[in-house]
C-alpha positions in Angstrom: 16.7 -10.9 5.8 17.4 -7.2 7.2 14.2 -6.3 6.0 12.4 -8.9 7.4 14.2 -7.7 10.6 12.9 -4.0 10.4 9.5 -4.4 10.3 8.3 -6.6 13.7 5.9 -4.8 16.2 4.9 -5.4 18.8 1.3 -7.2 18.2 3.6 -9.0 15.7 5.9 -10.5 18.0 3.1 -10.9 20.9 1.3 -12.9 18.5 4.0 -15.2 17.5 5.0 -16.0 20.6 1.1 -16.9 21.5 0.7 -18.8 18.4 3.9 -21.1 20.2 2.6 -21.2 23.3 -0.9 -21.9 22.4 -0.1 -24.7 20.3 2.5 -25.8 22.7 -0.2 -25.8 25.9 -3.2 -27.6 23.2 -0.8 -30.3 22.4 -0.1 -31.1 26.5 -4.4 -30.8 27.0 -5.0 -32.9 24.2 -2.9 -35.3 25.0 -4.2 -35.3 28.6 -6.5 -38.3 30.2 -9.6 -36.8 30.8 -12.4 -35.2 28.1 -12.2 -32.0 29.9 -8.5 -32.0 28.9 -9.2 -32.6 25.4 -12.0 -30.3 25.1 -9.4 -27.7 26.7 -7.3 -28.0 23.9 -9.2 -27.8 21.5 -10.8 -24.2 22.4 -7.0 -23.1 23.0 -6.7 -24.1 19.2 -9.7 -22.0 18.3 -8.8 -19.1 20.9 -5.6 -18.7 18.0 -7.5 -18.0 15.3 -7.9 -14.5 16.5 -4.6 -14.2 17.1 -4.0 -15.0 13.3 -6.8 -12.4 12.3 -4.7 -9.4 14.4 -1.5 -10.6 12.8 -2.5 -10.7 9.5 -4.2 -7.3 10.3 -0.7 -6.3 11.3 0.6 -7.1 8.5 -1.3 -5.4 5.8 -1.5 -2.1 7.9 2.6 -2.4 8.3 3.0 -2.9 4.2 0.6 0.2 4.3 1.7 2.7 6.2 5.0 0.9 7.4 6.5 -0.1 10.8 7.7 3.2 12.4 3.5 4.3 12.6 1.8 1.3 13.0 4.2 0.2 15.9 3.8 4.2 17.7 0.3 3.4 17.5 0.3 -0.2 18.9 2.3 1.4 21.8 -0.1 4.1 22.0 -2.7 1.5 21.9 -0.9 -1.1 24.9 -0.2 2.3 26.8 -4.0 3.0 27.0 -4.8 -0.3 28.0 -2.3 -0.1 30.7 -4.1 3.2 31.9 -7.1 1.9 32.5 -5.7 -1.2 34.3 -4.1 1.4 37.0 -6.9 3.4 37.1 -9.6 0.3 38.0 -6.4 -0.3 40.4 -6.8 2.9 42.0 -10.5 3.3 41.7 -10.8 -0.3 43.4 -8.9 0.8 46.5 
């Protein structure tokens, strides 16, 4: 169980908790009245299946190299994105 514990990251734990969430929300839409509802739900359910892909990903690259690198470079990776987010911010104004 403590080893389990040591290696999350971050595109682990994001991907988890959008797995949840997604099902969660596709349950609500499919369950819904209308066919617009349904058909929500249903490309919610396929929208995870790229989320599966990146955690699997995640996984083999974390038994490769381990946590402590893949996680600096996922941070790298979400500090990047963040950049260029502020940047368009400031460009935009």
């Amino acid at each position: 169980m403590n080893n389990f514990l040591k290696n999350w990251t971050l595109f682990f734990v994001f991907g988890i908790l959008s797995i949840i969430g997604g099902i969660i929300y596709a349950i609500i839409l499919i369950n819904g009245y209308s066919a617009p509802d349904k058909l929500m739900g249903i490309y919610v359910l396929f929208c995870l299946i790229p989320v599966l892909v990146i955690i699997l990903i995640d996984r083999f690259l974390v038994k490769k190299f381990g946590n402590q690198k893949v996680n600096k470079v996922q941070f790298y990776f979400l500090g990047f994105i963040l950049f260029l987010l502020v940047l368009r911010t400031i460009v935009d104004l």
